[in-house]
N, C-alpha and C positions, 0 to 999 in steps of 0.2 A: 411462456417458456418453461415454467417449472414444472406444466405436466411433462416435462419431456427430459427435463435436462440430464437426470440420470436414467432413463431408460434409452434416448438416441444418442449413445457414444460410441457408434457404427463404426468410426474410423478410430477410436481413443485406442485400440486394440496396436492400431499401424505405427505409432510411435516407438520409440525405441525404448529396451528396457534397463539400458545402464547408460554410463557415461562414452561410451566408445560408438556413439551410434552414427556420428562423423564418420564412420569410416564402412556403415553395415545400409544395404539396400534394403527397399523396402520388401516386406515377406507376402505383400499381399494385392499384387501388381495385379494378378488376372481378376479379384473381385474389382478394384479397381477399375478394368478395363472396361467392365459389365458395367460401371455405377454412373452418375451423372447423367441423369434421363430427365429425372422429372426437379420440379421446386420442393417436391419432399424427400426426396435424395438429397438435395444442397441441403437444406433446414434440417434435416439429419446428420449431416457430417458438421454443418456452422456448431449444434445443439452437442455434438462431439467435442467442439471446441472449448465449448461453453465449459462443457463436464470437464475436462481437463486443465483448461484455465483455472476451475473455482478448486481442484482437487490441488493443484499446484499453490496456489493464494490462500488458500485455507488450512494449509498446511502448518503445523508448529515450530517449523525452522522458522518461519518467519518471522516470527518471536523471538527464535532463539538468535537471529541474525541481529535484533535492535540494538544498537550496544548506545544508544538515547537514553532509554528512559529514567525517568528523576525520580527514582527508587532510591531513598536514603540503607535498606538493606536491599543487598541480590544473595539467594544462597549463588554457590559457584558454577552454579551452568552459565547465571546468566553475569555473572561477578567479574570471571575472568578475559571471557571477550568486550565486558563492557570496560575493563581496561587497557584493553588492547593487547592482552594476553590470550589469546585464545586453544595457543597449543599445550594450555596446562589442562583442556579440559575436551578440547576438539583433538582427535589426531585424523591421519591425512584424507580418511574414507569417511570423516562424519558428516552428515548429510547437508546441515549448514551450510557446510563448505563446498556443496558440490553442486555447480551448475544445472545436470544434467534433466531435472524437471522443467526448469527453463526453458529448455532446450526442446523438451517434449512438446510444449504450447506451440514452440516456433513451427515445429512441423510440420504439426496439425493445421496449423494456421496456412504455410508454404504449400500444404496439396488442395486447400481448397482455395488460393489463390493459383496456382497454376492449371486449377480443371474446371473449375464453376464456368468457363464458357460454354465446354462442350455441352450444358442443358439447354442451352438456345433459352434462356429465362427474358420474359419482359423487360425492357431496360431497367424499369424500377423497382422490381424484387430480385434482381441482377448485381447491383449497386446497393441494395440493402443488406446484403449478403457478404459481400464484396467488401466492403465498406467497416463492415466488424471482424474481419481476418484482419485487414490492413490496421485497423484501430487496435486490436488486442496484441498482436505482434510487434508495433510498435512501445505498446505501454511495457514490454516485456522487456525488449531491446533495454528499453531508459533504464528498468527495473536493473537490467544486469547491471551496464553501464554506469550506475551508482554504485551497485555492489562490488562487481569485481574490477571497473575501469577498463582495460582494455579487452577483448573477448571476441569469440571466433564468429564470422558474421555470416550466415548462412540465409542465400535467397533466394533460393526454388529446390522443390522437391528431390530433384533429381543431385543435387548436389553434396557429393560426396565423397568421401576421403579424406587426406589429410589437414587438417587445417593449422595454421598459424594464429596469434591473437593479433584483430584489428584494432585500431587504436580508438577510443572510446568516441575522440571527434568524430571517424566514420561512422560509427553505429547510431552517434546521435542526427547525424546528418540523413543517415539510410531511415531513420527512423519519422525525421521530422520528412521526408519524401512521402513514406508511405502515407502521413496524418493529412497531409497537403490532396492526398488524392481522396482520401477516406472523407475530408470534409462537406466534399462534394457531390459525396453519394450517399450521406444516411440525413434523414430527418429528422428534425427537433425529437424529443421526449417524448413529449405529447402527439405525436404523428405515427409512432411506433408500430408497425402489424405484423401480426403470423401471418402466414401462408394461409392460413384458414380466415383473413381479415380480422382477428381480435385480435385488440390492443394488446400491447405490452406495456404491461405497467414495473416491468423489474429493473433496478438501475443497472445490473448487471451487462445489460445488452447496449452496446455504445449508441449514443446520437448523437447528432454534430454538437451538441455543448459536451459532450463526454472528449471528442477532437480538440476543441477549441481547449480546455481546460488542460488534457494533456501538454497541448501545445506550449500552453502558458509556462506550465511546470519545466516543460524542458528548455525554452529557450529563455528563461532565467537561471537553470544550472547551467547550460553550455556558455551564458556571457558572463556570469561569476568565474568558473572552474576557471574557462580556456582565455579568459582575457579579453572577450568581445562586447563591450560596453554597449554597443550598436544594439545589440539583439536585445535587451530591453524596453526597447521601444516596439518591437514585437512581440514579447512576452505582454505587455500592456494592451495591447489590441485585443490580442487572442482573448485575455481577461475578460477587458469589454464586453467582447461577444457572448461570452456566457454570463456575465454579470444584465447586459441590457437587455439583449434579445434571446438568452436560451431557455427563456421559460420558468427559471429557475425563481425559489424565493425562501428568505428565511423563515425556519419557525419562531413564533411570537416569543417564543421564551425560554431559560435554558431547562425548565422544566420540560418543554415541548420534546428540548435536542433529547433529553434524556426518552422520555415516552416513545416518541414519535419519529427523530431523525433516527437515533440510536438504533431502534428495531427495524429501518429500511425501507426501501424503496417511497421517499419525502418528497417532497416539492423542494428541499433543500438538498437531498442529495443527488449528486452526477454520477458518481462509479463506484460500484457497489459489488462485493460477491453476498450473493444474493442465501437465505436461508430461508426453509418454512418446517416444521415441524412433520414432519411426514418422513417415513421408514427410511431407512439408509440418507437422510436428509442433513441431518446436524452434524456440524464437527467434532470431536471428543474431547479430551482432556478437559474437561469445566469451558469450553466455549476461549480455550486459550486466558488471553492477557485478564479479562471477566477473572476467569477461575481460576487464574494466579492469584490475583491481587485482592479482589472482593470475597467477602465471610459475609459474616451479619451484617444489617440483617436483614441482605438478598439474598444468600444464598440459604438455603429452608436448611433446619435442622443446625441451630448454629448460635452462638449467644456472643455476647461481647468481650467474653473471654477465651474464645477459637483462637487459634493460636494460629499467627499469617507467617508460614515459615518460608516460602520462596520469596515473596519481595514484598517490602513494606516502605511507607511512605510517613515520617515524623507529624503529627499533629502541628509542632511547629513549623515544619517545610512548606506543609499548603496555607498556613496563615501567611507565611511569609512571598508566595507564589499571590493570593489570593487577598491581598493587604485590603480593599475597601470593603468594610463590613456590611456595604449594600448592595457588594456584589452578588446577585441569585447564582450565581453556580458555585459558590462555596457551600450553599445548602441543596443544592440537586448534586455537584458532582461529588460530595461527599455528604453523610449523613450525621448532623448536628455537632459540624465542625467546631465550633465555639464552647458549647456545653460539654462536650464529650473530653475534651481536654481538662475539666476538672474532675474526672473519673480516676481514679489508681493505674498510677502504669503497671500496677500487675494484671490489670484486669485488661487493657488498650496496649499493652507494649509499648505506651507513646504514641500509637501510630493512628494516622485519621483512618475513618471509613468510607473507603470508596464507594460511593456505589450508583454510575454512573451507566452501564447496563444493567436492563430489569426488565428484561424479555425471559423469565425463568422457564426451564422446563425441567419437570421432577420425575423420576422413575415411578411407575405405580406396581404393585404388585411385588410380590417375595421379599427377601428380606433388603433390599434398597428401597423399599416401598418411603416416597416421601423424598429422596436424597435427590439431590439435584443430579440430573443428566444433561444438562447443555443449556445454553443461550441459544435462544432464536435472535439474536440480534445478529441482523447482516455486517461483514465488516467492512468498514465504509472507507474507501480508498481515497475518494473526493469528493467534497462538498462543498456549497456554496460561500461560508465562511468562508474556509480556506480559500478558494480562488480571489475574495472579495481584499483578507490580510496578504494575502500574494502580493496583491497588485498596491497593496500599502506600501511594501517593500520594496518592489522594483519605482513606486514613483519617488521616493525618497533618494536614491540611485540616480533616475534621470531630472533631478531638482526641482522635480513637482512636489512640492510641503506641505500648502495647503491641500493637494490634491489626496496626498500618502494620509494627513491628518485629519479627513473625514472620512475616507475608508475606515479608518483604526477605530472612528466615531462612531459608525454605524454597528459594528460592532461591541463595543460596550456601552452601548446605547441598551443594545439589546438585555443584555445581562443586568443592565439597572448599574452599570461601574460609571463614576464620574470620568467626564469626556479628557481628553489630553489636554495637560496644560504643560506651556513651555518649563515650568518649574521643575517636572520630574528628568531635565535633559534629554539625553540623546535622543531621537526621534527611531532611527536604525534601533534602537535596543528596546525600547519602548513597545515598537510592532513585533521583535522577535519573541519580548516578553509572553504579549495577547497572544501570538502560536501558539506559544505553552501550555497557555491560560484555556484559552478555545477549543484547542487541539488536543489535548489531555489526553496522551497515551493512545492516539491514535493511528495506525498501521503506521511504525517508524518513523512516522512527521518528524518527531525534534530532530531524530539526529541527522537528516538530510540536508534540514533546516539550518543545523549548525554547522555542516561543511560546507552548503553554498556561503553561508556567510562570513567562512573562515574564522570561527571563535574555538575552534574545539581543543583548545590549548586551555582556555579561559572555563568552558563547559562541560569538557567529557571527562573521565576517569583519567586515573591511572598514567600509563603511556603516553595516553593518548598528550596530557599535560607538557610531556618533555619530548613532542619530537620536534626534530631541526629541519629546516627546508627544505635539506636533502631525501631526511625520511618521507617526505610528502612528496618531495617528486619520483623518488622511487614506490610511490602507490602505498605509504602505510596504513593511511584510512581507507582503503578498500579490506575485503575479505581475500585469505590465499584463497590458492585455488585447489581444488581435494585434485586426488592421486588419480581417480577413475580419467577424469579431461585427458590424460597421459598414457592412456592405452590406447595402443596402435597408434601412435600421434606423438612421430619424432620432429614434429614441428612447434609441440606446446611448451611452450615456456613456463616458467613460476614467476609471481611476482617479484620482480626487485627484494622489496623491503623483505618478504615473507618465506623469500628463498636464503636468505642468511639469519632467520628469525622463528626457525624451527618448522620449515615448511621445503626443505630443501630436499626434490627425487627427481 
């Protein structure tokens, strides 16, 4: 797939180029008319999607949307939303805030599910095809559906015009449809082919454990959110299925996760936006959340007294996150945590040293010669920890104990952390903890984490501390919605809460 992925975004061109594309046809009906012949037609337009999907996921709103992460400093980009304040620092066109790339995937996704018939392809590069529209569109849908909660629900190409916002149950419903159909038409991981029969070896490209795991993730936020205690017992299956039979396995160590899972495409990882070092390839800004938060001494050209001015994490915070001193990821996910703490806080700020990706790539030549240009490290959407502490959660939920308490075991097994013992109580708090712990600043984990579980009163900043039930039911922990959604579109609404809370057009 990555010979191609940015050179066939054949259709990347057809999606729309603002917010108001609800309501604008497509510009390119007659090439259209002419395409869909052959399996390298579809594998061009799917390899479209791909480009699009990974330009949309790779994107630094994405970052800038976490209002999670346990950054004891944020400067104020990411300070202010992470309190629940966002309009001191977003106003109503910041891109944060605005669906409309979203919205571009869906497209993309809608014309090659409404036209991949007309190539008359084999059933099973048919379904291969078919099966990653349906998968990505879905993951998208959820994607929104956490973010903004309710949201306009578009399902075929031709549909357009005005739209109203569906209520985030439809979208999850419309979306757990399409995983239901996708399950059944793509192959394990390891089964994976191009059109030309090579393997695919990128997590990027969905297989039914990439379904299943989706699946998982959603139908433990739909039985949290919406009140369906039932649907946990589905979230648990779906688990399974990629815990037993997808192929899937951990790396030996967290030294591995850092080498090995971190930089991509793992035997531990299921979904992935995929990077390789090659032209127009890498993301910028320092590889994102990496290039925020990590200096020395990953990042080249850099000493211990670099100075971490967008977000920093207390020396004390990950001892206190990271309390058994036999724990390995307190020496992989940050660098000589223990020692470093008796260094001068002039020289540390206080603060530990991350440094958790070390996929580095350095500019050669003129005068950045040497300076870091990016992480190759893919960034990793899902993995097999996470689906394995998932399903620790939900069985604690459906009064499975023992069962939630050797999940949580085989994971800090891993890491060398002493196994659970009843003495540290809660068992719910215990597993949300190992998220933390495991999941460490990984694509918005915690704070998804902490709204399915309803702590974000107890967990997040700011606002987010003093809202009252009503600011929750009027949608406060979503994102408003930017001003573009509202052109040509006297049916879009604003949030409840975000429409009296400086978001009101």
């Amino acid at each position: 797939m990555k010979k191609n992925i940015l050179l066939l975004i054949f259709l990347a061109a057809l999606v729309f180029a603002c917010d108001d594309f609800l309501t604008e046809e497509p510009e390119i009906a007659v090439t259209n008319n002419n395409f869909w012949k052959t399996e390298k037609d579809v594998e061009s337009a799917v390899y479209g999607l791909h480009g699009e999907f990974r330009t949309v996921f790779g994107d630094v709103v994405m970052l800038y949307r976490d209002r999670g992460l346990p950054f004891d400093y944020l400067n104020a980009i990411w300070q202010y939303p992470s309190n629940n304040q966002p309009s001191y620092v977003w106003n109503a066109s910041y891109p944060a805030i605005s669906w409309a790339n979203e919205y571009r995937v869906i497209a993309q996704a809608n014309l090659i599910i409404d036209n991949i018939g007309r190539a008359n392809l084999p059933e099973v590069r048919h379904n291969y095809y078919l099966g990653q529209a349906y998968c990505i569109r879905a993951y998208v849908y959820f994607y929104i559906l956490r973010t903004w909660g309710d949201a306009p629900l578009i399902k075929e190409s031709v549909d357009v015009g005005e739209k109203a916002r569906a209520s985030w149950q439809e979208l999850a419903d419309f979306a757990i449809g399409d995983l239901k159909l996708a399950v059944n038409m793509l192959p394990k991981a390891k089964d994976l082919q191009d059109a030309s029969g090579i393997k695919v070896t990128s997590k990027q490209v969905p297989s039914s454990g990439t379904v299943h795991a989706i699946l998982a993730h959603l139908y433990a936020w739909k039985a949290a959110l919406n009140n369906e205690p039932e649907l946990n017992k589905l979230a648990i299956a779906e688990a399974d299925s990629v815990i037993k039979y997808g192929g899937y396995s951990l790396a030996g160590s967290p030294k591995e996760v850092c080498d090995v899972v971190m930089l991509g495409n793992s035997d531990e990882g299921i979904f992935e936006i995929d990077y390789q070092d090659l032209p127009g390839d890498l993301k910028g800004s320092g590889a994102f959340i990496a290039g925020a938060c990590q200096k020395w001494p990953i990042q080249p050209l850099t000493t211990p007294a670099t100075r971490r001015s967008l977000m920093r994490l207390n020396n004390s915070t990950a001892m206190k996150m990271y309390m058994d001193v036999s724990d390995e990821r307190r020496d992989e996910y940050f660098y000589k945590l223990d020692s470093m703490a008796g260094v001068s806080t002039s020289v540390t700020q206080g603060a530990a040293y991350i440094s958790k990706w070390r996929g580095v790539i350095t500019n050669v030549g003129g005068s950045g010669d040497g300076t870091l240009k990016a992480y190759e490290d893919n960034e990793i959407l899902i993995r097999l920890a996470d689906i394995i502490l998932l399903r620790a959660e939900v069985k604690v939920k459906t009064g499975d104990t023992q069962g939630a308490i050797n999940d949580l075991n085989t994971i800090r097994a891993r890491a060398g952390a002493p196994l659970y013992s009843a003495s540290e109580g809660d068992l719910q708090e215990a597993i949300a903890k190992e998220r933390d712990k495991e999941l460490f600043l990984e694509a918005g984990i915690r704070f998804y984490d902490i709204i399915r579980n309803g702590t974000f009163r107890e967990k997040l900043r700011g606002k987010f501390k003093t809202l009252t039930d009503q600011d929750v039911a009027d949608g406060a922990y979503y994102l408003p919605v930017g001003n573009g959604a509202f052109t040509n579109n006297t049916l879009m609404k604003q949030t409840v809460y975000w429409k009296r809370n400086g978001y009101a057009y």
